[in-house]
N, C-alpha and C positions, 0 to 999 in steps of 0.2 A: 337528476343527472343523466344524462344523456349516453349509457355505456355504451352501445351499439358506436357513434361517433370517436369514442375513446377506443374502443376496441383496433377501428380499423390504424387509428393510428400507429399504434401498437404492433402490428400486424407491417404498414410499413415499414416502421423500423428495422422492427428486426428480419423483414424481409431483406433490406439492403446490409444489414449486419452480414447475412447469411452469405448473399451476394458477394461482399468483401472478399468473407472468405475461400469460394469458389473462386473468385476471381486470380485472386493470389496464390492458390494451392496451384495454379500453372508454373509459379515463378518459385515454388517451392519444392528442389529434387534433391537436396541435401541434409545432413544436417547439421551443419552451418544457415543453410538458408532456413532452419527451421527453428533455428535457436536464437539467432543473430542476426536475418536477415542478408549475410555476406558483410554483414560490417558497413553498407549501403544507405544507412539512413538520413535524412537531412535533418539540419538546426531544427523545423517546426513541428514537423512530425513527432521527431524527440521529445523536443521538452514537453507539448500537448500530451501522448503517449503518455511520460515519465511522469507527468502531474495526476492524470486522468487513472492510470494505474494506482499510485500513492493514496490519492484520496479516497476512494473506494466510497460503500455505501454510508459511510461516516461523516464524511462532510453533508450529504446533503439529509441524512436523518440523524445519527448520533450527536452531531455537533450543534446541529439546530436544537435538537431534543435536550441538552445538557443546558444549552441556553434559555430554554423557554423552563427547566421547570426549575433553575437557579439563578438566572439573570447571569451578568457577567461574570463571577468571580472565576470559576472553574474554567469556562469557554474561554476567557478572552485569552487566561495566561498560556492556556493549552495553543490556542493560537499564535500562540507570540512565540513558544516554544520551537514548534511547527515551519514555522516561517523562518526564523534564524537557522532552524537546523538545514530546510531548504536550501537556503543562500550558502552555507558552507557546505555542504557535501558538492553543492557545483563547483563552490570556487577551489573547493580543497582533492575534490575526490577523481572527478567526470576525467580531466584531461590524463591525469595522471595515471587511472586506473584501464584505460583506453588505452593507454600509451608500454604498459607495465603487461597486460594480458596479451597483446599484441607478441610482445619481445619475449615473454614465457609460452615458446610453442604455440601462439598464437593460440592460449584457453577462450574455450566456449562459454566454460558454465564458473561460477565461483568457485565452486568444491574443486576444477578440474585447474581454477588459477592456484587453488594453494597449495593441490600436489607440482606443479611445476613451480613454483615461487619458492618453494622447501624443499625440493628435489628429495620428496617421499617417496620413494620405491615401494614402501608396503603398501601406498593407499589407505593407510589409517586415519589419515586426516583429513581425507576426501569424503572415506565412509563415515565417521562424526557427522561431517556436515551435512550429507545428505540427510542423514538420521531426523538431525535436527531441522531439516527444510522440511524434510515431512510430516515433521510431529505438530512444527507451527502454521507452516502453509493448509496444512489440515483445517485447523482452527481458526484459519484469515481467512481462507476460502469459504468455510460456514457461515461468518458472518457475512459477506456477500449472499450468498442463499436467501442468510434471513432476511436483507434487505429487500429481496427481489419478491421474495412470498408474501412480506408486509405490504409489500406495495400493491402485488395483485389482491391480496384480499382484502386492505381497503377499498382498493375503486372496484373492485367486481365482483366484492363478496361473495369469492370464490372461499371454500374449507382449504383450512392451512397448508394439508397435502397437498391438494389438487396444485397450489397455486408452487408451493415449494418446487414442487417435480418440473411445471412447464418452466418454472425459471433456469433449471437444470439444462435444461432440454435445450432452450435458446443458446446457452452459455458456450454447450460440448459442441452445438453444430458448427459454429466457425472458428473455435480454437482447433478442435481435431483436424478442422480442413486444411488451412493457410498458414499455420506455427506463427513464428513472431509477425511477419509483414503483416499478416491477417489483424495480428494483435496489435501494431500500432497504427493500422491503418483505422478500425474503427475505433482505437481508443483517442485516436485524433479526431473524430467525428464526433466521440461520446465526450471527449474535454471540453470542447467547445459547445455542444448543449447542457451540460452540467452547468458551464460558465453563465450562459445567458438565462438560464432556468433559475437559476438563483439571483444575478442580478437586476432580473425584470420585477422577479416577484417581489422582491425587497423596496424597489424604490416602489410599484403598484401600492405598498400594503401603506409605504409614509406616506403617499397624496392622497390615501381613502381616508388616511387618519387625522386628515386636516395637514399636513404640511410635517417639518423636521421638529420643529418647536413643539408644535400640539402633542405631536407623536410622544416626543422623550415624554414632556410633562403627564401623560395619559400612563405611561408602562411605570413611571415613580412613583405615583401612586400605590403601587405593588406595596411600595416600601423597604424596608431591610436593606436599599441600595442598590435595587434591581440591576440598574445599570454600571455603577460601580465596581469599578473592579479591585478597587483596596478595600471594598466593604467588605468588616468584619461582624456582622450583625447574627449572619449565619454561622458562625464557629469558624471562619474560613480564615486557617492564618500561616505562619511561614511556611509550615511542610508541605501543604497543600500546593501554595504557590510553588515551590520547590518541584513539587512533582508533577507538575502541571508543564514548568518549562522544561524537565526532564524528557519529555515527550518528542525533544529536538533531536537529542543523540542515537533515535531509533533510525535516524536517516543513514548514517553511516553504516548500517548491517542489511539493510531493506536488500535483499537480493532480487527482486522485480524492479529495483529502481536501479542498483546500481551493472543491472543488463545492459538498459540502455546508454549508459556511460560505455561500455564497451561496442553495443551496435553503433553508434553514431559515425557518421561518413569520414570527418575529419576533425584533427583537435582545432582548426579555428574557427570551425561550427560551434565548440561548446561554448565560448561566450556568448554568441547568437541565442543559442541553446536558454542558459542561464538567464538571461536577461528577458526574455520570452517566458520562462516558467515563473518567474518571480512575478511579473506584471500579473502574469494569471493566478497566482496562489494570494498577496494580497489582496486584490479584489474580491479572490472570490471568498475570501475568510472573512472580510468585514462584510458581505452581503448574505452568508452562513447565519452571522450572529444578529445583524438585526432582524431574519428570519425567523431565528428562534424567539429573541427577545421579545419582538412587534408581534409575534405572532400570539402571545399571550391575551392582547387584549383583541388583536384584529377577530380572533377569530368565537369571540365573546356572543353568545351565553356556552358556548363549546367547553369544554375543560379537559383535558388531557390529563391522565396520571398512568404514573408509571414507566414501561415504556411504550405506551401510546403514545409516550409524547415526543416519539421516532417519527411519528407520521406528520406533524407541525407543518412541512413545507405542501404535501401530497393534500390535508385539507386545504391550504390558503390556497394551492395552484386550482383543487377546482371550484371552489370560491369565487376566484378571480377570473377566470377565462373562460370563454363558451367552450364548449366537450373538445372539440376538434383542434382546439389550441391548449386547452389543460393537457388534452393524450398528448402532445407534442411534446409538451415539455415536463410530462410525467415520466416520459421516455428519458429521460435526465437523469433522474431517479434511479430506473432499472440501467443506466449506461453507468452509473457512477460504481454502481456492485459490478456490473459487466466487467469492466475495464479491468479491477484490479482481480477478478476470479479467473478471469480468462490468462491474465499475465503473471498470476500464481501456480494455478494448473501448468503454464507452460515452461514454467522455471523448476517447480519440483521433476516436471517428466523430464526433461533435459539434462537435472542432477543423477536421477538414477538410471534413464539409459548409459551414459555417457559414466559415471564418477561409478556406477555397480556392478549394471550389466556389463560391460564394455571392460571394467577394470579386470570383474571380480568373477564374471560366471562364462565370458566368451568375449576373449581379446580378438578376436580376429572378424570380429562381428562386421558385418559389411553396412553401409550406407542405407540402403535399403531394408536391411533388419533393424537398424538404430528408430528409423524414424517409426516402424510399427510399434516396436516395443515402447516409443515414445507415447504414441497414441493410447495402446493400453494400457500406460500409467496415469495419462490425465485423468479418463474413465475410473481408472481405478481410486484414486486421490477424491475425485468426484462422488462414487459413491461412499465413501467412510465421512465426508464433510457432508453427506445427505445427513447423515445420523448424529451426527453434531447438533445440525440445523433443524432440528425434527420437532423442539421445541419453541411453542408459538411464543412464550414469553421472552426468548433472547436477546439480552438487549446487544445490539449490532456495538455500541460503543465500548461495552465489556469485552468481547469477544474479540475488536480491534488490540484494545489494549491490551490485553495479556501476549496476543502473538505477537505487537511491535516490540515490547519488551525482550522477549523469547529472541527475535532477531538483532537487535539496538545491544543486548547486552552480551551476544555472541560473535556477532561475525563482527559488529562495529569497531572496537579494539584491534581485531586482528588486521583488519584490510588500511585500519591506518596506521599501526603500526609496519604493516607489509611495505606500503607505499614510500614509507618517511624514515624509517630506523634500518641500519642495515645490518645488527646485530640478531634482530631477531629470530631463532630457531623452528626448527619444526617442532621438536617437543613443547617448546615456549607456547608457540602458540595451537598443541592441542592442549597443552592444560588449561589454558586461557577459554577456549570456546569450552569443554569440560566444565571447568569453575563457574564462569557465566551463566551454562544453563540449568546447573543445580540451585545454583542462589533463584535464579530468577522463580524455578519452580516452586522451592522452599520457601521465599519471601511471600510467593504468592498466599500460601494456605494463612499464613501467622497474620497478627493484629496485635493495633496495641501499641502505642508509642512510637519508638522507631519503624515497626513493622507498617506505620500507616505511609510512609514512605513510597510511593510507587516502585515497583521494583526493577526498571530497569537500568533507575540511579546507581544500586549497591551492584548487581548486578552486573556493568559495565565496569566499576571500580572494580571489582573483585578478578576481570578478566583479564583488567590491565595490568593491573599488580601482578596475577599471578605468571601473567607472561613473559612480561619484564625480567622477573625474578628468576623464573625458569631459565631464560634465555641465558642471563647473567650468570647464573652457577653451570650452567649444561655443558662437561666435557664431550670430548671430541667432536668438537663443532665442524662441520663441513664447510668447506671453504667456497664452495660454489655456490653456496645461498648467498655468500659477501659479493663474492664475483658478479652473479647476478644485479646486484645492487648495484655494485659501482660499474655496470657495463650499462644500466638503465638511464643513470644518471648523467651518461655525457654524451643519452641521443637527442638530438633536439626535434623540436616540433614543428 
């Protein structure tokens, strides 16, 4: 293999990543423009951005990786999950939540919509949230890390430090520079190489393997149903499925995704919006799983265990292409971790300048203080997810999943309820994120029957209930949370 050739590619990218960012930090003196962009953003940018963020380094290792070393059962429903949850948080969430953050004092960050949507004066329910963006965003941000250090110590058998830190290093230089524009400007550059990275290789690997027919017939062999996705042969049965399409309702609390429902230019961009990300999120899931799937035999006498078998797409790319086109689209790879570290970094700093700093330790904090103290929270968020990351064994797809849960069964509940009920309290809904995040921790440790339930199912049950309920017995309800609502409700779009 050719690294010198891979190298430089590498070296292009994220020289132009870096660029981005320089570029954009001119157009960045606020912080709105560093949180939101000014609300300025168009239909493709968005959805590319909001996809390329979401999927993180898990689509193009985790999910490959789950496929190659179970066949379809797990990958495909997770997929299906994923994809549904996609299309309704556009169609349910984007326009409306655009349109509702706007009208509440025009909030920046989530935590800062639900102190204005609840008209909380203490900031109790701002500082919850942040709590909890920091505790999970921690844990999403490392699994990017690990995806990036995987990546560099496969191709450049580079030791796991070395390669973890320079992935750091690439991440912080164009987030701290350019805040959001930075971030959805390369993560519309890094959507669309994640996109063809995956789809090239996929179809590559079916015409090496003799065509679509040779192909399936060669991976069935496997046996057990490799391809099947109602095969029960491995133990794989309702809960499983259950928790696999569970994996959808994480959409609705994703706070890196549901930013860009608020950045986007105008509400009849989101259907543009929608319909752009959907195209790109199917595709690129069915070109994910035959990845993984094909890759089982393509990459034969090879064998993969454990989570080596994260790395499924990184051996078949340099496999298949000479060095200077593998680095190309190895840079896929390290954009698909990029995208969503760099637009997690910039939502936890945004929560705590804005929803702590700003709330709780210096209100009068000027424009120009928000955005430093911004900076040294990414830095900061960044190194405790070094330490996270620190272990070469982590598997990126464990570490997605506990923080989607942590988010899906916190904030998801409450922002559709915010949107859609107009009963609902500010008490209602801190006990709701509160209950949310105890179950999801506690389900996590337990096993065992129901406990093998993914936990962001009981998790999100547990938040909605309890909010409801709250909300429903909660005397002296303030009348301006109602007011809010029915004042939301008869602006049009």
């Amino acid at each position: 293999m050719d690294t010198v050739s891979i190298l430089i590619a590498f070296g292009l990218y994220l020289g132009f990543m870096v660029y981005l960012g320089w570029r954009y930090s001119k157009k960045t003196t606020t912080s709105s423009d560093f949180f939101l962009g000014g609300r300025q953003v168009g239909p493709w940018m968005t959805a590319l951005s909001a996809e390329a963020s979401d999927m993180s380094g898990w689509l193009l290792m985790g999910l490959p990786g789950v496929a190659y070393l179970g066949g379809m059962t797990d990958a495909f429903w997770t997929a299906i999950g994923l994809i549904l949850g996609t299309y309704f948080n556009w169609l349910l969430v984007a326009k409306r939540l655009r349109k509702f953050s706007i009208h509440c004092n025009d909030s920046i960050t989530i935590p800062e919509y639900f102190t204005n949507r609840f008209k909380d004066e203490s900031h109790i329910l701002s500082a919850v949230a942040v709590i909890i963006i920091l505790v999970f965003f921690t844990v999403y941000t490392a699994s990017g890390f690990v995806a990036v250090a995987k990546l560099f110590n496969s191709v450049f058998h580079l030791p796991y430090m070395i390669a973890l830190v320079l992935g750091i290093v690439a991440i912080l230089a164009y987030t701290l520079l350019g805040g959001y524009l930075a971030v959805c400007a390369t993560d519309f550059v890094q959507g669309t190489l994640m996109f063809f990275a995956l789809v090239i290789t996929g179809i590559v690997m079916i015409i090496s393997l003799g065509g679509p027919v040779q192909a399936i017939e060669a991976v069935n062999k496997l046996g057990n149903g490799y391809l099947n996705p109602f095969a029960s042969g491995n133990g794989y049965g309702a809960k499983a499925i259950i928790s696999a399409l569970a994996w959808g309702l994480g959409y609705f609390g994703m706070p890196h995704i549901l930013v860009r429902f608020m950045g986007i230019r105008s509400n009849q961009d989101v259907k543009i919006s929608r319909r752009i990300a959907m195209v790109w999120v199917v595709i690129a899931f069915i070109a994910a799983l035959l990845v993984g799937a094909f890759g089982r035999i393509y990459l034969l006498p090879m064998i993969l265990e454990g989570s080596a078998s994260e790395t499924v797409l990184i051996h078949s790319l340099v496999k298949i292409f000479p060095a200077f086109i593998a680095g190309i689209f190895l840079c896929g790879i390290m954009a698909a971790a990029m995208s969503t570290a760099d637009s997690q970094l910039l939502v936890a700093s945004s929560a705590f300048s804005r929803d702590i700093f700003k709330a709780f330790i210096k209100k009068d904090a000027s424009e120009k203080l928000l955005l430093l103290v911004s900076r040294f929270c990414v830095a900061g968020v960044a190194v405790i997810a070094f330490f996270f990351a620190l272990d070469p064994n982590s598997s990126v797809f464990s570490l997605v999943s506990y923080a989607w849960a942590g988010f899906g069964a916190t904030f998801g509940p409450i922002i559709l309820l915010s949107l859609f009920w107009r009963r609902i309290t500010r008490n209602g809904a801190l006990s709701g994120l509160i209950a949310g995040f105890i179950t999801v921790v506690v389900w996590k440790v337990l096993s065992g029957g129901i406990f093998d339930i993914y936990e962001i199912l009981p998790g999100f049950i547990v938040c909605l209930v309890i909010t409801v309920i709250v909300s429903l017995l909660g005397k002296n309800k303030n009348p301006e949370v109602e007011a809010i609502y029915d004042e939301f409700i008869t602006i049009k779009d």
